[in-house]
C-alpha positions in Angstrom: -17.8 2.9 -37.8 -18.3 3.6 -34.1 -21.9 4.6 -33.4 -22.1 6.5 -29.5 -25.7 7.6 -28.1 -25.1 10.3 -25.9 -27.7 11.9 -23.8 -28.0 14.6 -20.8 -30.7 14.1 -18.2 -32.4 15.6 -14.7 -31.6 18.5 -13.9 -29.0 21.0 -15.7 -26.2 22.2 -14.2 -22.7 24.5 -15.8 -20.1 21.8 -16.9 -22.5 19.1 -19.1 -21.7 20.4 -22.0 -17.7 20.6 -21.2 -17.7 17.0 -20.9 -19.8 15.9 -23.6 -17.0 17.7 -25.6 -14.4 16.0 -23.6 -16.1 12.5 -24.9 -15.6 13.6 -28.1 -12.8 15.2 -28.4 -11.1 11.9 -26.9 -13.3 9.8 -29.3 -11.9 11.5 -32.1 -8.5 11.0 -31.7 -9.3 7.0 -30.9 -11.2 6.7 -33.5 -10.2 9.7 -36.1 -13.1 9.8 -38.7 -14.9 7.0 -37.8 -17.1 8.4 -35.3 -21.2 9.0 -35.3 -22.4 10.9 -32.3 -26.1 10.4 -31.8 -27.4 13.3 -29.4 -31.0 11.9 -27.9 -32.7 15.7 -27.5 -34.3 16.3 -23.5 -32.6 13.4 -21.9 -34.2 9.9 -22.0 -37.2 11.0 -23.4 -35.9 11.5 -26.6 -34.3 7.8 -26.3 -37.8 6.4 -25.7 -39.0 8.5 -28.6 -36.0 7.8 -30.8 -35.8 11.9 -31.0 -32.3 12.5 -31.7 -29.5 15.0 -33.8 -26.8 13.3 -35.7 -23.7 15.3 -34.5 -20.6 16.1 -35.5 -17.1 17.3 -33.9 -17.5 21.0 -34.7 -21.0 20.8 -32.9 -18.8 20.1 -29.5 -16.8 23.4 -30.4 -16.9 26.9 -28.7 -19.2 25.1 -25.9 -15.9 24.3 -23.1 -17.5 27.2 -21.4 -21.4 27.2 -22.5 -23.8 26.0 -19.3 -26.4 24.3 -19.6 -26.8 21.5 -22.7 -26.9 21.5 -26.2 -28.9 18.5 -26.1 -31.3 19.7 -23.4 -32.2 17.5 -20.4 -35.8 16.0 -18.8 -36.5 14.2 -15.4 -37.8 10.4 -16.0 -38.1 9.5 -12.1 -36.4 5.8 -11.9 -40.0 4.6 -9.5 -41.7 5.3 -13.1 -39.3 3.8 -15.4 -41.9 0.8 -15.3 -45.3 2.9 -15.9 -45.9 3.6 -20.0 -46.3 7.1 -20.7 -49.3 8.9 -21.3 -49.5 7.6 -25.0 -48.9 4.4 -23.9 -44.8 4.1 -24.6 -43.3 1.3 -22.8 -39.9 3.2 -21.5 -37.3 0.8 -21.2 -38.2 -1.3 -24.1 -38.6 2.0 -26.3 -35.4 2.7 -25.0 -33.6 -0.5 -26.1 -35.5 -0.5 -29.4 -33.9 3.3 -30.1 -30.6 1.8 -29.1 -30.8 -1.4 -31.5 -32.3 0.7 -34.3 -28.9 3.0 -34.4 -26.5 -0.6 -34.1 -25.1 2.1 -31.2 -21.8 0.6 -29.8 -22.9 2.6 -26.4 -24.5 4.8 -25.0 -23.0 7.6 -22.0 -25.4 9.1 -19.8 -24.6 12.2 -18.2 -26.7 12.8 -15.3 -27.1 12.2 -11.4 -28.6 9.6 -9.3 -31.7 8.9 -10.7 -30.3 9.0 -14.1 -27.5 6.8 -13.2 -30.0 4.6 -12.0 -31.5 4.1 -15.2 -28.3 3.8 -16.7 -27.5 0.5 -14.6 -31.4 -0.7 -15.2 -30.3 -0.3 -19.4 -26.8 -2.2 -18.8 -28.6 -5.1 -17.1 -30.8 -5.1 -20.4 -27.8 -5.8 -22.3 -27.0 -2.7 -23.3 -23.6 -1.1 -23.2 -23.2 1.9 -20.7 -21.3 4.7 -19.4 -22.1 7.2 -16.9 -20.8 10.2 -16.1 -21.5 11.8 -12.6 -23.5 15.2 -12.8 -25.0 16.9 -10.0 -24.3 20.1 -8.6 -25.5 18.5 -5.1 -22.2 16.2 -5.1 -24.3 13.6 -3.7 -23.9 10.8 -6.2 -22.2 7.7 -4.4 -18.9 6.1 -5.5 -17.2 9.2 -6.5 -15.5 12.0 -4.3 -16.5 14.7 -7.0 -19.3 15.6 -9.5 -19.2 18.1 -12.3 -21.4 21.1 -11.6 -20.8 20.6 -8.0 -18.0 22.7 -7.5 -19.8 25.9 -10.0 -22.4 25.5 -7.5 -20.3 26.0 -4.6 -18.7 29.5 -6.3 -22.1 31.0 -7.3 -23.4 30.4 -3.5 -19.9 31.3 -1.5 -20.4 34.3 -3.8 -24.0 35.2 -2.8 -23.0 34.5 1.3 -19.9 37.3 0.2 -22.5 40.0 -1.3 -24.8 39.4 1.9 -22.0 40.2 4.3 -21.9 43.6 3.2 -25.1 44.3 3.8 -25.3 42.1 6.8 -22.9 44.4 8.5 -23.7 47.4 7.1 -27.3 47.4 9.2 -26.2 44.8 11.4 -29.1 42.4 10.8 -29.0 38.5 10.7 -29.2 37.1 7.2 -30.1 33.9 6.2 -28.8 32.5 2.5 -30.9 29.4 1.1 -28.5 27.1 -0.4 -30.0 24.1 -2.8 -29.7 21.0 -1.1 -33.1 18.8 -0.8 -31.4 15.5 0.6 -27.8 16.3 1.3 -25.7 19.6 2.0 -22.5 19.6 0.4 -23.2 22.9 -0.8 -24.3 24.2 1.4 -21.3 23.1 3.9 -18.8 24.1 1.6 -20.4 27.3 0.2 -20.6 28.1 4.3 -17.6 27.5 5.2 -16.2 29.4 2.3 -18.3 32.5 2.5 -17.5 32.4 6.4 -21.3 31.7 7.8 -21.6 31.7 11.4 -23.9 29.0 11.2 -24.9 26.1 9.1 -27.8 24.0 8.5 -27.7 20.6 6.8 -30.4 18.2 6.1 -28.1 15.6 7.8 -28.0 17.7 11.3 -31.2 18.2 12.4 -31.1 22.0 13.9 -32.9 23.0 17.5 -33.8 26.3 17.1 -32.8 27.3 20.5 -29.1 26.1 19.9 -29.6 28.0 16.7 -31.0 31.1 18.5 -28.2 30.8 21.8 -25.2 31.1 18.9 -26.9 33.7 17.9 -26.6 35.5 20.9 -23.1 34.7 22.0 -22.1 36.2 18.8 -23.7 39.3 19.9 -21.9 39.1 23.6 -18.9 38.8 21.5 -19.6 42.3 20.3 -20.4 41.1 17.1 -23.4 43.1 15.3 -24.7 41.1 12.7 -24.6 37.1 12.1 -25.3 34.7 8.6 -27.1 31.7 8.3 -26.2 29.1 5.2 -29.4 27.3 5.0 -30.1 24.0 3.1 -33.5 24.3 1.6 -33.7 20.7 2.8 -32.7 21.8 6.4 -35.2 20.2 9.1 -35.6 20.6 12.8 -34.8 17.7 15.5 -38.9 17.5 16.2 -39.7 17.2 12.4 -36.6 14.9 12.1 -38.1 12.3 14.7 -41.3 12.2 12.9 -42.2 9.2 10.8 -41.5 9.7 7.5 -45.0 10.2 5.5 -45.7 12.6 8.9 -42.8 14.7 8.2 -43.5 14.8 4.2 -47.1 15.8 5.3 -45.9 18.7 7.5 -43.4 19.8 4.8 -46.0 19.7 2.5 -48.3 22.1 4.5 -45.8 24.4 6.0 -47.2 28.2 5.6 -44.0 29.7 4.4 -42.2 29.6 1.1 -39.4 27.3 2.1 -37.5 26.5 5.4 -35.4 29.7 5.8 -38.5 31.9 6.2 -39.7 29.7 8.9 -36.6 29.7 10.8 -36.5 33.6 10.0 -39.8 33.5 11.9 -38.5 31.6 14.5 -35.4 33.6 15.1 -37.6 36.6 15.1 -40.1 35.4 17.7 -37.6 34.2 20.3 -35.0 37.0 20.0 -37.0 39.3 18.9 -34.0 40.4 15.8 -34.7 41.5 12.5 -33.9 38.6 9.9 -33.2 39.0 6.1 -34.0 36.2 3.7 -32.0 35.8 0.4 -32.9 33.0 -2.1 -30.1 32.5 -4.6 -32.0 29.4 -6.0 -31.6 27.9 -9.7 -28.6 30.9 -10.1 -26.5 28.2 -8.7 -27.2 25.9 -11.7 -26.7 28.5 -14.3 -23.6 30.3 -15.8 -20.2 29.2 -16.9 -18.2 26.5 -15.4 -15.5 27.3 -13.1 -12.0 26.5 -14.0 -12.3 23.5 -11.8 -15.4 22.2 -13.4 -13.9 22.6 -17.0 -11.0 20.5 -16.2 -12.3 17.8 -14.2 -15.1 17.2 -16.5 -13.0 17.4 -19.6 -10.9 14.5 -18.0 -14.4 12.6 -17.4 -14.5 13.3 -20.7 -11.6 11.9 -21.7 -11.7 8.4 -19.2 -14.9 7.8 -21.0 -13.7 7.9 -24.0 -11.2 5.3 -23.5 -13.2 3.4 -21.5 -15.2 3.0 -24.9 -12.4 2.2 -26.9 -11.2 -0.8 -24.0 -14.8 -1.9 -24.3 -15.2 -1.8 -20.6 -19.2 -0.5 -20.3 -21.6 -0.7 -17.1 -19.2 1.5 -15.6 -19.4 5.1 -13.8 -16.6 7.2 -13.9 -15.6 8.6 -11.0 -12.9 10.9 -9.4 -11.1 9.1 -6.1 -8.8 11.4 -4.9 -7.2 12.9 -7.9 -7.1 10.2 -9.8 -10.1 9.6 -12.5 -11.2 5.9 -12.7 -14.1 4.0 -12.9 -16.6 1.6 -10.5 -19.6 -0.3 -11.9 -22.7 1.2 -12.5 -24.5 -1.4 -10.1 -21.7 -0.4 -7.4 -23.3 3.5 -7.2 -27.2 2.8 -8.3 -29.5 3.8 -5.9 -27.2 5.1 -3.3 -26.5 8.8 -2.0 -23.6 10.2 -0.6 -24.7 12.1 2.8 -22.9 14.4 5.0 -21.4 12.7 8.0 -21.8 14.6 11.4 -18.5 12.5 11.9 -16.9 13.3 8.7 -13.5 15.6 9.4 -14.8 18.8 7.4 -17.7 19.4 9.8 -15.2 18.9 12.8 -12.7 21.2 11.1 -15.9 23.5 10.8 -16.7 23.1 14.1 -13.2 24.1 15.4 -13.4 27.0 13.5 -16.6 27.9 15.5 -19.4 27.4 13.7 -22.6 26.2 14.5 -24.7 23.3 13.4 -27.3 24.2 15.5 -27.6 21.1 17.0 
């Protein structure tokens, strides 16, 4: 009997539970009958707590296009993996002792960087491990694509579609906060999809003048009305060049609700334009998972799966070009995959002329 620990953690996002049924389904026809699927319940937490539903094959049915995750998910931050909990749990040796309890074979992780971390911190404990990359913010080193990532990008090229109407309509500016804390794939690729005029990634520190002078050639073009993709983790060029605990601080303390009001404000001051504000927010981690989604994470699935039966664990699989493989887990831990200013999509963005405001 082949005994699999499977658990979802961090934050949620449309295709987890697609490719938790991929694992199965490929397990299944490995193994046949001789399968036990332990589902630890809110990510690692229930794997610390040994909290955990025994499931079977027909749980993984009807859920291809179900968001979200059966098994619900939690955030463990990898900088606390070390501190006990606040009734004293020890995390990584509860964790190992809920894995030897079961006799589990291995144990998949679904889940982003900090998860994955973990994940690599478990496998140098001895324990078998496979990862599987989730996070709509496609910033998880090692691997060209995560599932959710893609989803993402539809639900935001689709709020930057419904704002043009309006946008042109009363020929205002509009600004569209796109999630994106660290990195901005989303945000680049929602914006170049939904046709922004201007973009603006935590990797390109904006000036708001730049920002501000695109602004008005579009209106010497003739144009009447201009939209802003906004990372919520966009920054200016004088906040950029701060020390980092300075720039938390200021971050921290800023008097509006997130960075695209206070470039609203900015916008408004210097040009004296009306600007709109729309805040798609945690819409773009809900809903069905796009065709896309559904098929690369089924093949995640799938890889997994065999990857289980080859006994190859400590591995993250990964999409490289088309082709789904695998890299070790150490290989990705800890590292984020930034947008370049150099990378070719933001120079085929640029040619198409939009602004990075810098």
């Amino acid at each position: 009997m082949k005994r699999i620990g499977m658990l979802t953690s961090g934050g949620d996002c449309q295709a987890l539970n697609a490719t938790m049924r991929g694992v199965v389904k490929g397990l299944t026809n490995l193994y046949k009958k001789d399968v036990e699927i332990y589902g630890f319940l809110q990510g690692y937490r229930g794997l610390m707590r040994d909290e955990y539903k025994l499931l079977k094959s027909e749980d993984f049915s009807g859920i291809l296009t179900k968001g979200g995750t059966i098994l619900g998910s939690s955030r463990q931050p990898f900088k606390q993996m070390g501190i006990p909990t606040e009734d004293g749990i020890d995390k990584v040796p509860a964790m190992i002792d809920t894995y030897k309890k079961h006799k589990l074979d291995c144990l998949v992780v679904l889940g982003g960087n900090g998860s994955q971390k973990t994940a690599n911190l478990l496998s140098e404990n001895g324990l078998n491990v496979i990862g599987l990359p989730k996070t709509i913010d496609n910033d998880l080193w090692g691997t060209d694509m995560t599932f959710g990532f893609q989803s993402a990008v539809d639900i935001a090229t689709e709020a930057i579609d419904c704002i043009h109407t309006t946008a042109s309509s009363h020929n205002r500016i509009f600004i569209v906060e796109v999630m994106g804390h660290k990195v901005g794939w989303i945000t680049l690729h929602a914006g170049i999809a939904g046709g922004a005029d201007i973009i603006l990634l935590p990797e390109i520190p904006y000036d708001i003048k730049k920002v501000c002078d695109a602004l008005d050639k579009r209106t010497e073009q003739g144009k009447g009305f201009s939209i802003l993709a906004v990372a919520e983790g966009a920054i200016s060029k004088e906040v950029a060049k701060l020390p980092k605990k300075e720039r938390k601080k200021i971050i921290a303390e800023r008097k509006y609700p997130s960075v695209a009001y206070e470039i609203a404000e900015q916008i408004r001051d210097y040009s004296g334009k009306e600007v709109r504000v729309t805040v798609p927010g945690h819409t773009q981690r809900g809903g069905s998972p796009d065709p896309f989604d559904r098929v690369l994470s089924s093949r995640f699935g799938a890889y997994a799966a065999e990857l289980i039966k080859k006994q190859e664990y400590g591995q993250l699989v990964v999409l490289k070009g088309s082709e789904v493989t695998s890299i070790p887990l150490s290989e990705s831990a800890g590292k984020l995959k930034y947008v370049s200013p150099d990378d070719d999509i933001v120079h085929d963005a640029r040619l198409l002329g939009i602004s990075f405001g810098d």
